[in-house]
DRENDO-1510 file (C-alpha; in Angstrom, 1 decimal, always signed):
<recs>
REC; n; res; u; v; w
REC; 1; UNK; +0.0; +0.0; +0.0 .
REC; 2; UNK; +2.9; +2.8; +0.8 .
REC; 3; UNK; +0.7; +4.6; +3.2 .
REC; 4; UNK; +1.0; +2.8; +5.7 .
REC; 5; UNK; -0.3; -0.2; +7.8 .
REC; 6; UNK; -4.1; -0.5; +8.8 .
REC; 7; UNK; -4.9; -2.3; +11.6 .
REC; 8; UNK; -8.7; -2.4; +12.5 .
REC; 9; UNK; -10.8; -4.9; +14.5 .
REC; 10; UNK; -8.2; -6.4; +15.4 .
REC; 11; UNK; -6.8; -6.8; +12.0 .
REC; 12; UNK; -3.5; -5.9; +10.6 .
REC; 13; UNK; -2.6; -5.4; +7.5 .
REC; 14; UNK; +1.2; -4.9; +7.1 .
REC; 15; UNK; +2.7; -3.9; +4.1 .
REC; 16; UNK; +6.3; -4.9; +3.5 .
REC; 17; UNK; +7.7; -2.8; +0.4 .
REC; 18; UNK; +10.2; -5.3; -2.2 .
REC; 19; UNK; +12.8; -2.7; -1.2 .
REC; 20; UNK; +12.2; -4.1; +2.2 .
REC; 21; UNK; +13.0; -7.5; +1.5 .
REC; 22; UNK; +14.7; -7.7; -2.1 .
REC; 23; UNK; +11.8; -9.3; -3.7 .
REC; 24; UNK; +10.3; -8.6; -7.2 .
REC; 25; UNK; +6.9; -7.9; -5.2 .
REC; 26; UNK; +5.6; -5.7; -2.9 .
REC; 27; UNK; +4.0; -8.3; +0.2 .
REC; 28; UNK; +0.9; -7.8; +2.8 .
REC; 29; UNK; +0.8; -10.1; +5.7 .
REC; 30; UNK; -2.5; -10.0; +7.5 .
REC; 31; UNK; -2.6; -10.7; +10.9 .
REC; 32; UNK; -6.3; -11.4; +13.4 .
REC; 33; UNK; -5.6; -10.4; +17.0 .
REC; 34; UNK; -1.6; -11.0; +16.6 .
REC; 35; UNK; -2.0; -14.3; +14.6 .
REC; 36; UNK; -0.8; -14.5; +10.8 .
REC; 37; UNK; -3.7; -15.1; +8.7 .
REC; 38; UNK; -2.3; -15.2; +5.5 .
REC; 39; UNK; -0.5; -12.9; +3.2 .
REC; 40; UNK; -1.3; -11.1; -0.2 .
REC; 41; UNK; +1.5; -11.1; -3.2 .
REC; 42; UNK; +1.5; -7.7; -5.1 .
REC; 43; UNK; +2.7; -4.7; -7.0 .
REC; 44; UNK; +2.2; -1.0; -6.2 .
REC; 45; UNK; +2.4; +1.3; -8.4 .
REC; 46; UNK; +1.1; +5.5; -7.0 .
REC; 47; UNK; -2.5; +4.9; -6.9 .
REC; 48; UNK; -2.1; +1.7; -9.0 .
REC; 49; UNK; -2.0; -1.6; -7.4 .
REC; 50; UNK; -1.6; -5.5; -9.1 .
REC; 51; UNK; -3.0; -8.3; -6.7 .
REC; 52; UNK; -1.1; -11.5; -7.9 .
REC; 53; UNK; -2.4; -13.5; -4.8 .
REC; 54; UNK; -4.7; -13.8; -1.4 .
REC; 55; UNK; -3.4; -16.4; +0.1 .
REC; 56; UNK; -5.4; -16.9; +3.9 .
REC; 57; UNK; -4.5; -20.0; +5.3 .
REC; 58; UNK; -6.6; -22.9; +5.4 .
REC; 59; UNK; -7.9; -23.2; +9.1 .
REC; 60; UNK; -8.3; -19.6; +8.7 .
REC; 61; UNK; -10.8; -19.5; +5.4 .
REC; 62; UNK; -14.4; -18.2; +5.3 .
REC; 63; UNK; -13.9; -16.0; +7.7 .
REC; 64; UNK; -13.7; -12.8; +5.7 .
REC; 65; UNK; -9.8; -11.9; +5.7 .
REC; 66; UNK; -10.1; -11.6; +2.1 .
REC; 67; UNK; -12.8; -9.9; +2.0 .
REC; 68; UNK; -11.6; -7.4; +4.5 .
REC; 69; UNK; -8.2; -6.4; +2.6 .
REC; 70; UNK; -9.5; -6.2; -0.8 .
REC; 71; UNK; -12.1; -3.6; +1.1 .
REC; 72; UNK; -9.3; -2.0; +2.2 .
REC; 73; UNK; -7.6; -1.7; -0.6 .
REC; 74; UNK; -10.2; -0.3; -2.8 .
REC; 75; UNK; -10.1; +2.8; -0.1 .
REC; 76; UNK; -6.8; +3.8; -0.9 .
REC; 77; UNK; -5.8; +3.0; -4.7 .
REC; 78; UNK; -7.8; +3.7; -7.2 .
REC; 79; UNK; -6.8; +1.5; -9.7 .
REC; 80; UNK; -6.8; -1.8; -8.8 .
REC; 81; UNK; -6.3; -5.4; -10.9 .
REC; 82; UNK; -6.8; -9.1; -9.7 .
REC; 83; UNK; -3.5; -10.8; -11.9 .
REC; 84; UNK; -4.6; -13.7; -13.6 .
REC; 85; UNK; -7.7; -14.9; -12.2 .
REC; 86; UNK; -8.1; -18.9; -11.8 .
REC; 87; UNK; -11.5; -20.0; -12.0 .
REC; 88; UNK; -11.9; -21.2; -8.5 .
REC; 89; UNK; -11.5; -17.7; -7.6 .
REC; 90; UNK; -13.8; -15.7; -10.2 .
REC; 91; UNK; -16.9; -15.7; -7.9 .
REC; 92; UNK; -14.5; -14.4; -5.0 .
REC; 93; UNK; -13.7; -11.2; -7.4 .
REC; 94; UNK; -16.9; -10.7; -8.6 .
REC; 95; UNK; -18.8; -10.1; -5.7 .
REC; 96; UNK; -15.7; -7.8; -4.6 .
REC; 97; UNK; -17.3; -6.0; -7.2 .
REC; 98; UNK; -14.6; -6.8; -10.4 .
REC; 99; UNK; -15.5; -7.3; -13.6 .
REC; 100; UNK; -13.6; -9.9; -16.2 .
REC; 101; UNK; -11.2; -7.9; -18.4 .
REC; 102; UNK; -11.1; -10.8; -21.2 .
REC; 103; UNK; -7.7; -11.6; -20.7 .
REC; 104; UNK; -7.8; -13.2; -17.3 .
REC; 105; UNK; -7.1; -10.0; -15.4 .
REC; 106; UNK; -10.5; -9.0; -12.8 .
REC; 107; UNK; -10.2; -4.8; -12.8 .
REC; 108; UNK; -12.4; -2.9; -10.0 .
REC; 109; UNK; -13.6; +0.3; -11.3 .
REC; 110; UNK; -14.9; +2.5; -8.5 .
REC; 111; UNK; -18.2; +4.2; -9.3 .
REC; 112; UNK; -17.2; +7.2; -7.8 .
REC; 113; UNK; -14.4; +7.6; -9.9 .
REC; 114; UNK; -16.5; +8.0; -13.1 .
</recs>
């Protein structure tokens, strides 16, 4: 995110910048009441950002993690693309509220931004 971390009903979400750690992407571990949850894979770019993956851990699933960060996310960029979508995961981007680009890609487009 580069604006900081967001930590909210006692969820975190700590971004870790590939400067940070010498990786090609930028990283979000997401944490419930000081427990790792799982952990996000992307790019930011500004206002832009790339979600490669959401990865909350098994035991943890169905909960709303997910949910919760891609929320999140859409308040602070305003550009924002699921990478690659497989198709167990194309009902979890839709009702996010993304729409199929026709190459794979899922791309928000905020309503107020139009």
């Amino acid at each position: 995110m580069g604006r900081g971390d967001i930590i909210l009903d006692n969820i975190c979400i700590e971004f870790v910048s590939r400067q940070n750690q010498r990786s090609e992407y930028d990283w979000v571990n997401i944490s419930f009441q000081n427990n790792r949850v799982g952990k996000a894979r992307c790019l930011i770019d500004g206002d832009s950002i790339t979600i490669y993956s959401i990865n909350i851990f098994p035991e943890f699933q169905g909960a709303g993690y997910g949910s919760f960060v891609v929320e999140k996310l859409k308040e602070v960029y305003s550009d924002i693309t699921a990478d690659r979508v497989r198709p167990t995961a194309r009902n979890f981007w839709k009702k996010q509220g993304f729409a199929d680009n026709g190459d794979g890609n899922y791309v928000y487009a905020d309503a107020d931004s139009k």
